[in-house]
N, C-alpha and C positions, 0 to 999 in steps of 0.2 A: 523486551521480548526477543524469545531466538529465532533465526532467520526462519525454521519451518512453521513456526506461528505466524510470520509473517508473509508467508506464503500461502497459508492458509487462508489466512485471512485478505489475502489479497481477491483469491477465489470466491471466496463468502459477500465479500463487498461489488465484485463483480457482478453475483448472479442475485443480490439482492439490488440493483440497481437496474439491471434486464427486469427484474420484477415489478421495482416501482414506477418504472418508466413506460410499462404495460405497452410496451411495440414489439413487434411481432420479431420474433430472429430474422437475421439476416442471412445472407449466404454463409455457410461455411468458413470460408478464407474470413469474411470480415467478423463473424464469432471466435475462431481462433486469433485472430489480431486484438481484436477489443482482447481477451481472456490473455494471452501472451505478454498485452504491453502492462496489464493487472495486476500480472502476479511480477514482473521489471519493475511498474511500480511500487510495489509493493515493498520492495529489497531498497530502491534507491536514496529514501532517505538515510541508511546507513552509511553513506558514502563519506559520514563526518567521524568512522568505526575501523580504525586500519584491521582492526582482528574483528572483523564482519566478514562475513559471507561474500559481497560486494567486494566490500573497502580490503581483500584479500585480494581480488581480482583486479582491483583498481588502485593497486597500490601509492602509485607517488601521486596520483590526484587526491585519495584521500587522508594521507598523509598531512600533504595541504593543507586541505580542509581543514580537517582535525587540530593543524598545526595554528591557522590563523582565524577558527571560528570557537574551535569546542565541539564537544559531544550533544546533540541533540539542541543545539543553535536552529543555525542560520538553515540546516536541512530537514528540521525540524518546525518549520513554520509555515506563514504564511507565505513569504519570497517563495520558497521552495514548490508552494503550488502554484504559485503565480508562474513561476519560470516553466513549471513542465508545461501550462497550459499555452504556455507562449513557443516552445520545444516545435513540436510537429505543424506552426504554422510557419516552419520554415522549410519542411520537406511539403513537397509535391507529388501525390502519389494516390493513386487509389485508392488508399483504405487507411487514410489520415485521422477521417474522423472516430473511425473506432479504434485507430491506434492513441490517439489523445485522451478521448476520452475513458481508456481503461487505463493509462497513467495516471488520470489524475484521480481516479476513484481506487488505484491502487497506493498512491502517493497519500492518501487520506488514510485509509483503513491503515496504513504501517504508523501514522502519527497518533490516530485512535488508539489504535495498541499500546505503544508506547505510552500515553496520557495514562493508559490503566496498569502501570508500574509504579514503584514506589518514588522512582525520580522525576517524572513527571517529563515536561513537554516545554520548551519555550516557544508557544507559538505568537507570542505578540514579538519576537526578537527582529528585531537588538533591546528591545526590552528587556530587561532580568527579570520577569516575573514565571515562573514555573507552573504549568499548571497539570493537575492531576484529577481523575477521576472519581468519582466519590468510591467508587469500587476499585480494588487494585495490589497487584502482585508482585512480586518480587521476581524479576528475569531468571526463568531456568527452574522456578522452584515445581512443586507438584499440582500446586494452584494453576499455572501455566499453563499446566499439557494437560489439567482437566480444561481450562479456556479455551485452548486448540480441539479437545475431542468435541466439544458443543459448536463450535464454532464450523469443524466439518461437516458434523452433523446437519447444521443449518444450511450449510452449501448444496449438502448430498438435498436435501428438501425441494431448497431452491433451484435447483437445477432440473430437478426433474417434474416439478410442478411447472418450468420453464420450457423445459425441452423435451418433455417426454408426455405428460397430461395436456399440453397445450396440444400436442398434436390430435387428440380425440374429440 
């Protein structure tokens, strides 16, 4: 998927998780952090993508990566959410907990995506086994960005049955 799919979708997994998690918003600042570190996660598992969106910004890290893991490995799995959720219990800070936890529900929703492409996911890695979604698309095609207009769509829903109907 391309990074604005995964941005989207970063959003989409955000505010459906505010949903199912049925608690009431927070402040402000900790709505924008949870949403903020969502859609960061969202991007991060690319970081094993030198011509990613990220892996452009993070060049000689991803590089690395890419150099001693592969594409859609080791940033691609399971580690990868084990580490973000281990990430923000090193920082100290006021708004940890919603910065963690929209890592790791963004860090999901970009490897969900990717499962619904035709190369699929190593998320059992270091295992080679690849896994892909019963449903699924080819990165970039036209299938995609109809993915992404539903996938906004859902956001737009969710957010306002969130933050806008909730309030009545």
């Amino acid at each position: 998927m391309k990074s604005n799919t995964h941005l989207i979708g970063g959003v989409a997994a955000g505010a459906l998780y505010k949903t199912m998690t049925d608690l009431p918003p927070e402040t402000l600042q900790h709505e924008l952090t949870f949403f903020g570190a969502a859609v960061l996660g969202s991007l991060l598992p690319d970081l094993c993508h030198p011509g990613s969106y990220i892996g452009k910004k993070t060049s000689v890290l991803s590089k690395t990566i890419s150099k001693t893991f592969g594409h859609r490995t080791i940033t691609h799995s399971w580690i990868m959410i084990l580490l973000v959720m281990m990430l923000p219990q090193w920082i100290d800070w006021r708004y940890e907990d919603s910065f963690s936890m929209g890592l790791v529900v963004g860090v999901i929703s970009h490897i969900l995506l990717d499962a619904a492409t035709s190369r699929g996911v190593q998320i059992l890695y270091p295992l080679p086994i690849r896994f892909r979604l019963p449903f699924y698309t080819k990165t970039g095609s036209k299938t995609e960005n109809n993915m992404a207009a539903i996938i906004s769509l859902l956001a737009a829903v969710l957010m306002i049955n969130t933050y806008i109907v909730s309030l009545f």
